[in-house]
MIFIMI-587705 format. One line per 2 residues: for each residue z, y, x of C-alpha. Coordinates in pm, 1 decimal. Layout:
<rs>
Z,Y,X; ...
</rs>
This chain:
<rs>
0.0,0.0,0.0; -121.7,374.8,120.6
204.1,570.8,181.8; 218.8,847.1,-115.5
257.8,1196.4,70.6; 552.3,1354.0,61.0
539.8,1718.0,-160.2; 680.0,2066.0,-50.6
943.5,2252.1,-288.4; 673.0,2433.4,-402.2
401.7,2155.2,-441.9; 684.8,2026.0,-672.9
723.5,2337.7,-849.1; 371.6,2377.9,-944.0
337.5,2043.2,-1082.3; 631.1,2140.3,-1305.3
594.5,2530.1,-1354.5; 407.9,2514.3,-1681.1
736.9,2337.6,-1871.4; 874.2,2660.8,-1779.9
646.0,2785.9,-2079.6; 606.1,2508.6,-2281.9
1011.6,2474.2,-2305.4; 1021.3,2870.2,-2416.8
855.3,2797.2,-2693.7; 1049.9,2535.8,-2749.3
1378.6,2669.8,-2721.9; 1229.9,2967.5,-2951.6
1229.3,2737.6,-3207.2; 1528.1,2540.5,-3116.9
1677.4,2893.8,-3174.5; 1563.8,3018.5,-3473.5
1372.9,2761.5,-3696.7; 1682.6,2674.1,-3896.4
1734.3,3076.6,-3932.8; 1366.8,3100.7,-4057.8
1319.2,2821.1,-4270.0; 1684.8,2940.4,-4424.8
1532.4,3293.6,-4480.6; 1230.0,3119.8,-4644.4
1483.8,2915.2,-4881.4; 1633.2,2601.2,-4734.5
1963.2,2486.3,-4806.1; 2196.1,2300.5,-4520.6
2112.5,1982.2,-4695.1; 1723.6,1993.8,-4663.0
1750.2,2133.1,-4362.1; 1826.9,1851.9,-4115.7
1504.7,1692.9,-4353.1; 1265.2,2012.9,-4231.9
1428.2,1907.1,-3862.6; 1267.3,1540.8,-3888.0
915.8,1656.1,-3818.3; 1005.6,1688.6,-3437.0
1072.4,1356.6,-3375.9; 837.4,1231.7,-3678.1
542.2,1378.8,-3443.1; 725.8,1280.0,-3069.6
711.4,917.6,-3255.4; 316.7,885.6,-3321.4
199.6,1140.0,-3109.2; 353.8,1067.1,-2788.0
266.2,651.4,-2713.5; -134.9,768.6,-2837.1
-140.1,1022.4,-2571.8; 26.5,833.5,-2256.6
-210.0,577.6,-2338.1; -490.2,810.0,-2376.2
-354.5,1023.3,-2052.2; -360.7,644.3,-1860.7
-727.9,609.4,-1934.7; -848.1,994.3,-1862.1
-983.5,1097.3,-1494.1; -1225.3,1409.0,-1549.2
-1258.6,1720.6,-1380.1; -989.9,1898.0,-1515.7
-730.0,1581.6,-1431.2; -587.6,1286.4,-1542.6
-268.6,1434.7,-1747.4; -389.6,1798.2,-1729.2
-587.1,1822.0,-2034.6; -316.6,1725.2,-2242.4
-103.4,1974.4,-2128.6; -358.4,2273.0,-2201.0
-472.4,2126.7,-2502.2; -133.1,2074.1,-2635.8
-11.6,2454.1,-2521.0; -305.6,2590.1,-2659.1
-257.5,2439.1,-3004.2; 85.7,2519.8,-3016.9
31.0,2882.0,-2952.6; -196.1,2949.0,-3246.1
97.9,2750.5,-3491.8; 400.6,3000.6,-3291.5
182.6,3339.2,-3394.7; 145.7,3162.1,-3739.7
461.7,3004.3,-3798.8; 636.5,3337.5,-3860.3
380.7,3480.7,-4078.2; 456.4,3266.1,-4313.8
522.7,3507.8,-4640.1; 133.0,3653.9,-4549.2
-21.0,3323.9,-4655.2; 195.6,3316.5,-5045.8
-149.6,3245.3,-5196.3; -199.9,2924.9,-5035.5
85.8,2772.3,-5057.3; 470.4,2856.4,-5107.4
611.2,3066.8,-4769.7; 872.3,2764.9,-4703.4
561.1,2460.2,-4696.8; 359.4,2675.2,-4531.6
600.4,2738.0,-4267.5; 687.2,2314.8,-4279.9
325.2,2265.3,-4155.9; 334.4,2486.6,-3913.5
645.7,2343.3,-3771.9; 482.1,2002.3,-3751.6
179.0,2149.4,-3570.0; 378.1,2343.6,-3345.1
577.2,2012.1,-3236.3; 285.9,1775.2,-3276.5
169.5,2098.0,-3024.7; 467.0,2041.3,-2798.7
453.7,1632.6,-2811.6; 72.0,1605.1,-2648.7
208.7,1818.9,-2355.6; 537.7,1755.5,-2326.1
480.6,1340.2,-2232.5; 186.2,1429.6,-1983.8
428.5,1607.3,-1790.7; 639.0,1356.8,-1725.4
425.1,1142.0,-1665.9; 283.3,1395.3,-1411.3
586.5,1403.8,-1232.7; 580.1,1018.9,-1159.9
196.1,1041.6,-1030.6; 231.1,1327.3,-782.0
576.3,1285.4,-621.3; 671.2,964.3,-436.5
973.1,776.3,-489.0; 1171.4,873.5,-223.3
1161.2,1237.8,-391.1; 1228.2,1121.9,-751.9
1527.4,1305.3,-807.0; 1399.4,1574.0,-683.3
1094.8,1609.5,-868.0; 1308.2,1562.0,-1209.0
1560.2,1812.5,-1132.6; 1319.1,2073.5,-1045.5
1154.9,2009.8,-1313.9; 1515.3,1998.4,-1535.1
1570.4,2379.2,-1399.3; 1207.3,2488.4,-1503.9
1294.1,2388.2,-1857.1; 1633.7,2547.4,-1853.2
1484.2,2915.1,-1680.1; 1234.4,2879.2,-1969.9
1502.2,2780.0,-2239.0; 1703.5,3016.2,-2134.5
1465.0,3312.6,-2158.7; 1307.7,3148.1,-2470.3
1631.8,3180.2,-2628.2; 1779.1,3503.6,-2598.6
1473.0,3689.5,-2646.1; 1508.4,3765.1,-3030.5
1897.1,3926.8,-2962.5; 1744.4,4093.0,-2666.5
1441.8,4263.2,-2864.4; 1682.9,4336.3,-3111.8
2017.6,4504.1,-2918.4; 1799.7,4622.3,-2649.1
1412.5,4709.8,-2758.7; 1592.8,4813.7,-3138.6
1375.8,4577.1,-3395.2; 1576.7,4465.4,-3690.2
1734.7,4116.4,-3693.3; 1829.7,4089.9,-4056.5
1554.7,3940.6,-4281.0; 1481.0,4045.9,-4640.0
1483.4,3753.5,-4906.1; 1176.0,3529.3,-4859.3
1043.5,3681.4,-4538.4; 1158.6,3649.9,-4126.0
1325.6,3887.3,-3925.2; 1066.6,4131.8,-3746.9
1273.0,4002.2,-3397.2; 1193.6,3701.5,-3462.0
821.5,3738.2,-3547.1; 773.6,3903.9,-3210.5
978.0,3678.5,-3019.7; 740.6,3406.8,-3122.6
420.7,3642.5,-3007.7; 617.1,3720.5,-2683.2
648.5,3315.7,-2661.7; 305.8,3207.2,-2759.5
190.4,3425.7,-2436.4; 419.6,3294.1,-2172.5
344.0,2951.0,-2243.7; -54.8,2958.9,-2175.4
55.5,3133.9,-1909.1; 280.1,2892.6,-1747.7
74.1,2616.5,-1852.5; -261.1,2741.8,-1709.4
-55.5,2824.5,-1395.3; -0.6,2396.5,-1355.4
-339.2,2340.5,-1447.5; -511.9,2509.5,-1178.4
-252.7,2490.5,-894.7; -214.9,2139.9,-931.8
-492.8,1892.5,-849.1; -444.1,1518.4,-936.5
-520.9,1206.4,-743.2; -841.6,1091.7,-794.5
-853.3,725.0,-917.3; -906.1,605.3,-552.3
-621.3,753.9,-395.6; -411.2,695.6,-692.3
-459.5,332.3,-718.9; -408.1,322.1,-304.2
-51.1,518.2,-336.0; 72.4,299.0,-627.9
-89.5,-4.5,-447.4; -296.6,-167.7,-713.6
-625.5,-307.8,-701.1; -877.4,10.1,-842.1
-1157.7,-253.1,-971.2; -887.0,-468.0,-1127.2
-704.3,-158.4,-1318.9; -1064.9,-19.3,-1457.9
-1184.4,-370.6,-1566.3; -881.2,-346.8,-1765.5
-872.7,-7.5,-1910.3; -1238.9,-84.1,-1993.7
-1133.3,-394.6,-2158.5; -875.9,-204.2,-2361.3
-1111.9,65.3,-2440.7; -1327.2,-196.8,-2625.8
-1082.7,-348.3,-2797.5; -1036.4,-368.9,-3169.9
-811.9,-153.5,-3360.8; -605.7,-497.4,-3447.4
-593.5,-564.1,-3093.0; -486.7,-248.7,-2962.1
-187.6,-222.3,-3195.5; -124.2,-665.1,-3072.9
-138.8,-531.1,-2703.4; 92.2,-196.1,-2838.7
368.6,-431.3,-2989.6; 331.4,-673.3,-2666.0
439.9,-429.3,-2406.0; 710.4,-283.1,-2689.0
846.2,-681.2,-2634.8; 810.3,-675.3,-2272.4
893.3,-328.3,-2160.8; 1109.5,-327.3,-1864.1
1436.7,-409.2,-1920.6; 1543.1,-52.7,-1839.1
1413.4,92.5,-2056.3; 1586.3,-114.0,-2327.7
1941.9,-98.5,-2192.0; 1832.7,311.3,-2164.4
1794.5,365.3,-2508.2; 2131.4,296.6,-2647.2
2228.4,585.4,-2435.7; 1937.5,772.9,-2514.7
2024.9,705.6,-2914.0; 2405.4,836.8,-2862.0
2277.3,1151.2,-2657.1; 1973.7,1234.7,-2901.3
2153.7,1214.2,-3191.6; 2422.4,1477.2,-3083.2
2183.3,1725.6,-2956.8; 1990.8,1662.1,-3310.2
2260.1,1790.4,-3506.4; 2370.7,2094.4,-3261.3
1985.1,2227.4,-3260.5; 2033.0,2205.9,-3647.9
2381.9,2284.2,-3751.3; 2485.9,2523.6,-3504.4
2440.6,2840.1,-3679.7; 2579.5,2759.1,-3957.7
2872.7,2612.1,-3795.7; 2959.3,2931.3,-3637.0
2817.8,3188.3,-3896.9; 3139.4,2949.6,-4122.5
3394.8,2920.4,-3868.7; 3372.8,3229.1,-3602.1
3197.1,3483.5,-3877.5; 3431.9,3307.9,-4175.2
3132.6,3295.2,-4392.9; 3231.2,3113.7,-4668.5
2992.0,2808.2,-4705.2; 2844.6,2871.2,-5065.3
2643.4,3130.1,-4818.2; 2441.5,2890.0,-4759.4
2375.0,2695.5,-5069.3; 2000.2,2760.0,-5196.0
2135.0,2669.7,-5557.2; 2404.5,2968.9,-5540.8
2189.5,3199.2,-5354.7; 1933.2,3200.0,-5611.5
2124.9,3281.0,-5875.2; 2175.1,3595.4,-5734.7
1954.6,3927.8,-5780.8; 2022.4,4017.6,-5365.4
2190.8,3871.0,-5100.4; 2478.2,4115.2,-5033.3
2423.0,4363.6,-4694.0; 2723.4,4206.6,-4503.3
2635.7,3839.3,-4553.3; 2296.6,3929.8,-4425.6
2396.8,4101.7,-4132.9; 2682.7,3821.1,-4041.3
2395.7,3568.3,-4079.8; 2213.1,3778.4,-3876.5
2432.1,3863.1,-3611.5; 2531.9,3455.5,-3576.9
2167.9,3374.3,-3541.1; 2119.9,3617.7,-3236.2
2448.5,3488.1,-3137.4; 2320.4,3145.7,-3131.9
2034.0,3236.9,-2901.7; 2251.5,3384.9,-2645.5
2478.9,3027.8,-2637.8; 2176.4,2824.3,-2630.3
2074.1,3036.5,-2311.5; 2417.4,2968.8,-2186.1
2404.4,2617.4,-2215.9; 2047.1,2607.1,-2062.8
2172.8,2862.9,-1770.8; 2462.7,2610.2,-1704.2
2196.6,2317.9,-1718.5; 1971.6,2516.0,-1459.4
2266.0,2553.5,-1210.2; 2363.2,2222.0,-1238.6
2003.9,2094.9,-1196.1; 2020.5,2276.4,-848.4
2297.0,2030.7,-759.6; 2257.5,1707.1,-941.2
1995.7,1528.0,-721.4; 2289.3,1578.3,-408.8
2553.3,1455.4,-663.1; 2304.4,1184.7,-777.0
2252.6,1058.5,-442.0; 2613.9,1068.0,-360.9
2763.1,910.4,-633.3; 2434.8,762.3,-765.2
2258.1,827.4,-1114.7; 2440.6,645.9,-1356.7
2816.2,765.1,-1241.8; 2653.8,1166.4,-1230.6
2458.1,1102.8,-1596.7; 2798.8,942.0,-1764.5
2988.2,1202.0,-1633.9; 2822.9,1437.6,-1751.0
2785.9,1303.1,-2115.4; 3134.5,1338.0,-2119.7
3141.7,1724.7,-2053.2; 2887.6,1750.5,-2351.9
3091.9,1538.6,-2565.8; 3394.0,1737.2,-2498.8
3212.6,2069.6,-2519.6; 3095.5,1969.8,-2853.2
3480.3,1849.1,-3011.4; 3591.5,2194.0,-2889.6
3387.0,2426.3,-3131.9; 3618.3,2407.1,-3396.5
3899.8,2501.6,-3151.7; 3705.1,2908.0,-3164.5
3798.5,3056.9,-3530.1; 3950.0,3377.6,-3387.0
3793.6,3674.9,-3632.2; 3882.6,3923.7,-3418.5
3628.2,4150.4,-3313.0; 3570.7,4228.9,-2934.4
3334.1,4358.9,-2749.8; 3110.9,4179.0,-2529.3
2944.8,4312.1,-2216.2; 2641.8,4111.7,-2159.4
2494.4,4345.3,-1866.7; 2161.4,4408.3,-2058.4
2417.7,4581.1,-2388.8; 2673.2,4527.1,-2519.0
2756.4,4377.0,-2896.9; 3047.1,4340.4,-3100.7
3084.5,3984.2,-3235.1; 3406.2,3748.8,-3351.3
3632.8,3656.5,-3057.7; 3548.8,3312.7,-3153.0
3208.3,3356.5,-3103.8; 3214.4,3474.6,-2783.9
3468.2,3215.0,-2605.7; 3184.1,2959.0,-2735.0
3024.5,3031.7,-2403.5; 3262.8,2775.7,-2258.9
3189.5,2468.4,-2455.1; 2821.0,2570.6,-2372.5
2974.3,2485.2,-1994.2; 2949.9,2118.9,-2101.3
2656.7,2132.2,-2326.9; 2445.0,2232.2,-1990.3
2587.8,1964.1,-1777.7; 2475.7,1718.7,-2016.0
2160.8,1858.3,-2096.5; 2065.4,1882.7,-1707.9
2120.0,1534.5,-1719.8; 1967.4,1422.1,-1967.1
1623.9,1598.6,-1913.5; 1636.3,1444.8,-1537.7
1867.7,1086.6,-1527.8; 1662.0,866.5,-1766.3
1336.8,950.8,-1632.6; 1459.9,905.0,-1273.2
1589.2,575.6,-1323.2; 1353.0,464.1,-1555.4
1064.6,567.1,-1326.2; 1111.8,295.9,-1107.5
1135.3,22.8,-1320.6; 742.9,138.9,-1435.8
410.0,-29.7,-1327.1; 208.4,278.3,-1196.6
-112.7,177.3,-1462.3; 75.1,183.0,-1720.7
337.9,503.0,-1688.0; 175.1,677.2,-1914.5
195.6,499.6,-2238.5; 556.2,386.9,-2146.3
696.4,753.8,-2088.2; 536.5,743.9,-2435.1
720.0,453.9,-2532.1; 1028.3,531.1,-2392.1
1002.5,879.4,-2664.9; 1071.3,609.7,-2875.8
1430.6,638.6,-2738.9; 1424.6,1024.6,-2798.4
1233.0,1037.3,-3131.3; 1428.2,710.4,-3359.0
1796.5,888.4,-3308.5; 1674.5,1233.0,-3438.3
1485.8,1053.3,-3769.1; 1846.0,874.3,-3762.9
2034.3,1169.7,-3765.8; 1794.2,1420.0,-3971.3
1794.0,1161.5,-4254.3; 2199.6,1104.4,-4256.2
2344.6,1434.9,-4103.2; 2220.0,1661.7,-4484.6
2396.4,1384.7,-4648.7; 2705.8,1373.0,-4441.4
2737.8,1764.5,-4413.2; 2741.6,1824.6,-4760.1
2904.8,1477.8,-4924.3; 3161.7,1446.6,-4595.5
3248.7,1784.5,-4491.3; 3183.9,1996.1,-4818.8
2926.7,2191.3,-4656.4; 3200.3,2296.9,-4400.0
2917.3,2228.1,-4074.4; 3139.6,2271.5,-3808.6
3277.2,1935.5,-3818.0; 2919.3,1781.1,-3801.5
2940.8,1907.5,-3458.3; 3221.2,1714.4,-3352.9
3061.0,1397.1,-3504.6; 2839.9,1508.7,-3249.8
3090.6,1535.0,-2968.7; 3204.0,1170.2,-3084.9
2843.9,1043.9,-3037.9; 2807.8,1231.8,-2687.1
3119.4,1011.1,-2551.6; 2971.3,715.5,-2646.6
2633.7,776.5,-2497.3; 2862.9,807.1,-2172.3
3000.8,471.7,-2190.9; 2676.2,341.9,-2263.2
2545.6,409.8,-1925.1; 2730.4,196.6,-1748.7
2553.5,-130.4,-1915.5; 2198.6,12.1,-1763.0
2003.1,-126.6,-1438.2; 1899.1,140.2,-1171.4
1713.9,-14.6,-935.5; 1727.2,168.8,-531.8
1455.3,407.8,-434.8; 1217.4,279.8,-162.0
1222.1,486.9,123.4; 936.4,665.4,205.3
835.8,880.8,535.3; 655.5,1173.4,537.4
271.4,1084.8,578.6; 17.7,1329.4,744.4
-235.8,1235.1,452.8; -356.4,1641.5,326.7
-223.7,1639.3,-13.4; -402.1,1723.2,-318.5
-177.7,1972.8,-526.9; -197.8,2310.5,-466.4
66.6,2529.1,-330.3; 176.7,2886.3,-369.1
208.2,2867.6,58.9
</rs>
């Protein structure tokens, strides 16, 4: 086998650089898509149900497009034209998305903004796996870890920026962050323009500074036989619908065993992030803001002629709020994914990924701990805002939130990356969405239910349910196989991706 060349930092960093922008859009919505879709007239039961077309599209979209990634070589790349496709589609449904009161003749505001939520993550799905699976072509083994965690700090800068963009066009450019009934917030709408932008940018950036292997040198690196690989994609390529979806369930059987012990920890994990992307502003509008939870009953609300000014400004308020914790936890993530491939190698993966399931877990059974009305004022460099003091001592759960996040966008696709044959990483890391995807539908369909039925609305204590579920994913990771790196040298072969050197 052809020794892989080694990458520089900034080799690395192109290869990942467009997540940067593909992650801001994602953390835009993340953000805000439970404040828009309330604004357009969901309740905190339907919600979670809006929530399931994420992982709805991750589930079909992303196995059809590792495969399809697996078979591509063109000019543009092998993974590459997934990722621009995919940014370029989800662009068009981010400027749409919050336009949705514009398009009333067509079809009701809150469907209309439904489809473009499943675009937009169908969007995200066909570039989000090619990534990954981009990582694991360009950098060798020996610099795994550090090809995940770079790429686990690019999605954190871009999450972080992604997120507190509609408070910071708000408290610092002056647009208005309360909505009137049936349309979005005009900080909002922009944000998503401001968004939409970054992320061709970004993405484009990848594209063109990165060149992939061509099949020769590929199939040397990874050490397989080139003729024997291409009689077999051509084989596949011919098959019959029936046949394709036999030879889909056969590697589902025999995927490595991994992979299988990774998704119990993958389910625990999943489903507590789930329900904090969902429930979160609620939960704090009700216990920091002490919004009283009818406030967010669809059934009550439209029985009234107006939403009263203060309700809509708390709402308001706890959604920019929201933003500003999400950054925090994606800040934390980004310092921690300086240090977690030294800690990793230390200590190894599984002992630095359980550990720091644990801090989310216990980040997430502390929320209800910050109730305190009081209002203080909080100096966030950029302005400065009054909010609840409960609110704003949030930022230290969010401590633990980014630990475990940094982790989890890094640990399972380091260890699972080895336990991959190199013809066929694509349409596992597609697979293995499987892991991310199932937990969400799990949770989406179950947490409406449980919030409203269990907890009387009260969401708060849906995210310590969530807390519970983060603990457990830490146990599980002690039951999963991670197999050694090989160690590589540095090889004098010129490399193919560009650099900003």
């Amino acid at each position: 086998m052809k020794q892989q060349p080694k990458l520089s930092f900034w080799q690395i960093w192109n290869v990942s650089f467009g997540f940067l922008g593909v992650q801001f859009g994602f953390a835009l919505q993340n953000a805000n898509v439970s404040r828009i879709l309330s604004d357009l007239g969901a309740d905190l039961h339907s919600l979670s149900l809006f929530w399931l077309v994420a992982p709805i599209m991750g589930l079909l979209i992303q196995p059809i497009v590792g495969a399809a990634s697996d078979h591509t070589w063109n000019g543009v790349g092998r993974r590459n034209p997934y990722i621009l496709g995919g940014a370029v589609a989800a662009a068009f449904a981010m400027c749409m998305m919050p336009n949705a009161p514009l398009f009333v003749q067509l079809m009701s505001p809150m469907l209309f903004g439904a489809v473009m939520l499943a675009l937009m993550d169908a969007s995200f799905n066909v570039a989000f796996q090619p990534f990954r699976s981009l990582v694991s072509d360009m950098v060798p083994s020996s610099q795994r870890n550090k090809g995940y965690a770079v790429q686990a700090f690019l999605i954190n800068v871009g999450a972080i920026i992604g997120s507190i963009l509609p408070f910071v066009l708000t408290n610092v450019v002056g647009l208005e962050n309360a909505s009137k009934a049936g349309e979005v917030a005009p900080s909002v709408t922009v944000a998503f323009y401001v968004g939409a932008s970054i992320m061709l940018g970004t993405v484009l950036w990848t594209v063109f500074r990165t060149r992939e292997y061509p099949p020769k040198k590929y199939y040397a690196y990874k050490g397989l036989d080139r003729k024997e690989v291409e009689a077999q994609l051509a084989a596949e390529r011919k098959a019959t619908f029936g046949e394709k979806m036999r030879r889909f369930v056969q590697l589902m059987i025999t995927m490595p065993k991994t992979m299988k012990q990774l998704a119990l920890v993958q389910f625990f994990s999943w489903f507590a992030l789930f329900i904090m992307w969902v429930y979160t502003m609620p939960a704090i509008t009700q216990n920091a803001w002490g919004i009283e939870a009818k406030w967010f009953d669809s059934a009550y609300l439209s029985s009234l002629s107006e939403v009263p000014a203060y309700i809509a400004e708390a709402k308001g308020a706890a959604g920019d709020w929201v933003g500003i914790l999400f950054a925090a936890y994606s800040l934390f993530a980004a310092i921690f994914a300086i240090f977690i491939t030294r800690i990793a190698n230390k200590v190894g993966r599984k002992l630095t990924y359980s550990l720091a399931l644990l801090a989310g877990g216990l980040g997430y059974l502390s929320f209800v701990l910050f109730d305190d009305p009081t209002i203080v004022t909080a100096n966030l460099l950029i302005t400065e805002v009054e909010i609840p003091s409960g609110a704003l001592n949030l930022i230290f759960p969010m401590i633990g939130v980014g630990v475990a996040w940094a982790a989890i966008l890094a640990m399972p696709y380091a260890i699972l990356a080895g336990s991959l044959p190199a013809e066929k990483t694509g349409v596992y890391m597609g697979i293995f969405n499987f892991t991310i995807a199932a937990p969400q539908i799990i949770s989406g369909l179950f947490a409406g239910w449980i919030v409203s039925a269990v907890f009387d609305n009260n969401a708060i204590y849906i995210l310590m349910l969530a807390g519970v579920a983060m603990i457990l994913g830490a146990a599980s990771v002690f039951i999963v196989d991670d197999a050694p790196d090989e160690d590589e040298s540095v090889s004098d072969d010129a490399t193919l991706t560009g650099s900003t050197n």
